[in-house]
C-alpha positions, 0 to 999 in steps of 0.5 A: 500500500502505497503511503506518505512518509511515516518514519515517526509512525513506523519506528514507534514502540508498540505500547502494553495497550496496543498489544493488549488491544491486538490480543482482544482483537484477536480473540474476539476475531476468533471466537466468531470464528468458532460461531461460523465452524458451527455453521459449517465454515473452516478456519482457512475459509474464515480467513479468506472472508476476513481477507476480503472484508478487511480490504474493503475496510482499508480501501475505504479508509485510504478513499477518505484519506485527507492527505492522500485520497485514493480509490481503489475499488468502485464506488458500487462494489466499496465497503459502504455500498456493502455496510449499507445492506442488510440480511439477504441484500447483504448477502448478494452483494457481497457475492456480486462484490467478490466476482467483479474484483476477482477481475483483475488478474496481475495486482494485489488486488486480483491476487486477495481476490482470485476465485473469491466465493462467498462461504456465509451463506447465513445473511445473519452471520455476515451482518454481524461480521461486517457491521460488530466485528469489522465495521465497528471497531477501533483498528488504531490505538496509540498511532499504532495500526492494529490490523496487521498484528491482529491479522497475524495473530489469527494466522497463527491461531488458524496454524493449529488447526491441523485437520486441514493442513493449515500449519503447513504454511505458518513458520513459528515466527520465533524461528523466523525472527531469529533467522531474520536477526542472522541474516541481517536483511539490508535496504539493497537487497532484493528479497525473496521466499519462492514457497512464502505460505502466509508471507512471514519471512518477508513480512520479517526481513521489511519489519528488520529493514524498517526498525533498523535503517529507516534513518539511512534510506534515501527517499527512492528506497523508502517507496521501495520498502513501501511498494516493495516493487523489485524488492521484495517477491513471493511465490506460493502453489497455493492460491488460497494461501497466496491470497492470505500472504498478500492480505497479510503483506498489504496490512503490514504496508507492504505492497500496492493494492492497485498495483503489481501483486508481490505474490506469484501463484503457481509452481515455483520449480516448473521453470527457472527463476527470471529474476534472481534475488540477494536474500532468500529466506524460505521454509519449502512445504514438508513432505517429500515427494512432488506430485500431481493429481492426473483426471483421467478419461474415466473421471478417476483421479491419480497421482503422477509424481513429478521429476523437474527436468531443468538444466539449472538443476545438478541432480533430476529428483522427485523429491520436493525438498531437494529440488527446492534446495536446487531452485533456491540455489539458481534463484541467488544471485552471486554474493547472495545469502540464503537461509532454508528451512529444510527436513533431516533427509535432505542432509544424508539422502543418497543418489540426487542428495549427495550429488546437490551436498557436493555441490552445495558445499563446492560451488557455495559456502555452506558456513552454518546449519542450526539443528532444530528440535522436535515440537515446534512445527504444526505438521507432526514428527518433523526434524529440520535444521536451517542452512544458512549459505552464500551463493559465490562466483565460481573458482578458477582453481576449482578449491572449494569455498567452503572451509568450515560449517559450523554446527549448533544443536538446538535439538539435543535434550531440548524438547517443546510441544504447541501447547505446554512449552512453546519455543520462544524467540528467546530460546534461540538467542544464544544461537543469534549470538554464537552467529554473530551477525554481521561478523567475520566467520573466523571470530566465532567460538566453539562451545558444547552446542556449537561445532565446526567441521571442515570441508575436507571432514565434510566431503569424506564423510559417507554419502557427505551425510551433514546429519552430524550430532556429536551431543547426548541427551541427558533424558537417554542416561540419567531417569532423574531427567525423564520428560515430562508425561505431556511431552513424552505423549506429545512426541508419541503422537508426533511420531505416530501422525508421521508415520500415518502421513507415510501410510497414507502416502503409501496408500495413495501411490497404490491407488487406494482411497484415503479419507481425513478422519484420523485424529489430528496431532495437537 
């Protein structure tokens, strides 16, 4: 969204009121939410409508805006055509309102709107979303815009519903932030997450640019972090996901709702990048195999797995982490920095996986890789580490450019769970620390969680497996430390839900049918 200049605005310190005043509205967001579940909606469809109306909201405030009017929408399909409705009135012209912004393929705006449908069906209900819960409430305390934090904590909120998959595209924003805080996004990079879920790496690194250089931006490059155009650019498979990363980057002012759509909609690992970026930060959907579903003549539906055949890639593989590995390795530019959420497989896989580690660690600087424990992620079972490497010009002498990488368990002996023991941004201070930002590789130190391996160590290793520990964990040894009953049972159902995500994969490939009524890990 395009805006004056608000350096005051933007740098203000969220006050205990504001942040009190987005957790009231957040739960009251959701506890409507739990209203419309009874009457059959789930929580993603309820997203999407509170994306909807939302920016009907906001382009009617900017309409009004006295410093800066702007309209957006048309003046018959606006908020105030819509919040004069009611009861089943209300409920056609939404729909009437949903179809003809869907018409603008290419901007923010078709991208918030592409295949835009109704899902309240019960005028009532809609009437009390747009006039108690949208049109009446206060979005701004303190000079503080409340909309994007309240938005992203219903994202959050809607992450733990697991019955439909929606943590899948939510990141643990503790997890982000410290990512963010390494890699140090700086006002020239061009950033990018080629599989951005709900936009949180990108909504991460602007906040990073904003609080810490808005001072030193030339006027050129504070529109830029406004528009975001040429700087900041996702891509999502998902078009209904896409929809809540533009919504979320728009509220937290990023974008231009009218203008080019920061997002892009489809396969990112079809075709080559056209466009390189300096910073990539992504968290690729787990799940390791690619696939599309095949209509067959008969009206049957199959399973085609998919190997990419792309010249940019060293090794041709079905399976979906690797080949994102591979993508984001084309999609840096030389001196880029990368920084990729990705499962333990990708670490010690044979065939196309020690083919692209080769690689990695030969054509890149692999300097960093954290260790992530279990618990902390909304898909069960998931062990992942994050790779931190700068993309380099090739040598001339064929040495490789990576020396060293470095290694912090995060794992070992430490365990959270969704509920009981969340991880905070404070548990990983200590790696933020051990990394130090900004500052030669040779001043870091050694201690018992953090460890440096030599390239020559690394690539002698069978298969260049990276899946490295060298820890014990207390719990294995000493039975004064078992875990707590809570987590023990949560790992258990981790473990189980991970294996039935395997059977089901299994069952699919056979060509059976499998149905969603297991119980989901909480």
């Amino acid at each position: 969204m395009t805006t004056p200049d608000t350096t005051a605005t933007e740098n203000a310190t969220v006050t205990p009121q504001a942040h009190s005043q987005t957790n009231t509205l957040v739960a009251k967001l959701w506890n409507y939410c739990n209203v419309l579940r009874d009457n059959g909606l789930s929580t993603i469809e309820y997203v999407e409508q509170l994306s909807y109306l939302l920016f009907l909201k906001m382009a009617d405030e900017l309409s009004d805006d006295p410093f800066n009017p702007k309209r957006i929408v048309p003046k018959d399909y606006d908020w105030q055509s819509l919040a004069s409705k009611k009861g089943v009135a209300l409920e056609v012209h939404y729909r009437n309102i949903l179809q003809e912004l869907a018409a603008k393929p290419g901007t923010t705006l078709g991208t918030i709107f592409a295949k835009a449908q109704n899902r309240i069906t019960e005028p009532a209900l809609l009437e009390k979303l747009v006039v108690d819960l949208i049109g009446n409430q206060d979005w701004t305390i303190d000079g503080t815009d409340l909309k994007g934090d309240a938005y992203e904590g219903l994202l959050a909120k809607g992450a733990e519903d697991t019955k439909t998959g929606a943590g899948q595209y939510f990141t643990p924003r503790p997890l982000i932030d410290a990512i963010v805080d390494a890699v140090q996004p700086r006002p020239d990079d061009t950033i990018a997450d080629p599989a951005c879920g709900t936009g949180g790496f990108l909504i991460a690194a602007h906040s990073y640019i904003r609080n810490h250089h808005m001072r030193d931006l030339t006027h050129e490059q504070r529109v830029a972090l406004s528009e975001g155009k040429g700087m900041i650019f996702g891509n999502e498979l998902v078009t209904g996901t896409a929809r809540l990363a533009a919504m979320n980057m728009l509220l937290h002012g990023i974008g231009d709702s009218d203008g080019p759509s920061l997002i892009d909609v489809g396969d990112a690992l079809a075709e080559k990048p056209k466009r390189h970026a300096s910073l990539v930060l992504a968290n690729p959907p787990f799940g390791r195999k690619s696939a599309i579903t095949v209509i067959g003549t008969d009206g049957t539906a199959e399973k085609e797995e998919i190997s990419y055949a792309r010249d940019d890639f060293r090794a041709t593989t079905t399976n979906k982490q690797l080949n994102f590995l591979q993508h984001i390795m084309s999609l840096l530019a030389i001196d880029g920095r990368g920084a990729v959420v990705l499962p333990d497989n990708v670490l010690f896989e044979g065939g196309a996986g020690e083919k692209i580690r080769t690689r990695l660690l030969q054509d890149f600087d692999l300097h960093t890789m954290l260790r992530l424990p279990t618990g902390i992620f909304y898909a069960g079972g998931v062990k992942a580490n994050v790779l931190f490497f700068d993309k380099k010009t090739p040598r001339a002498d064929g040495k490789p450019h990576t020396t060293k990488m470095w290694v912090y368990d995060f794992r070992t002996g430490l365990h959270f769970t969704l509920k009981q023991r969340q991880l905070r941004r404070a548990d990983l201070e200590e790696f933020v620390q051990a990394y130090k930002p900004g500052e030669p590789l040779d001043e870091r130190v050694e201690s018992e969680r953090f460890k440096a391996f030599d390239y020559d160590d690394l690539i002698a290793r069978d298969k260049v497996n990276l899946d490295i520990s060298w820890m014990k964990d207390p719990a294995l040894e000493d039975a004064d430390s078992l875990l707590p009953p809570e987590v023990i049972a949560q790992e258990i159902v981790q473990d189980l839900q991970a294996a039935l995500d395997d059977f089901k994969a299994i069952a699919q490939a056979l060509g059976g049918e499998v149905t969603d009524e297991s119980p989901a890990a909480e």
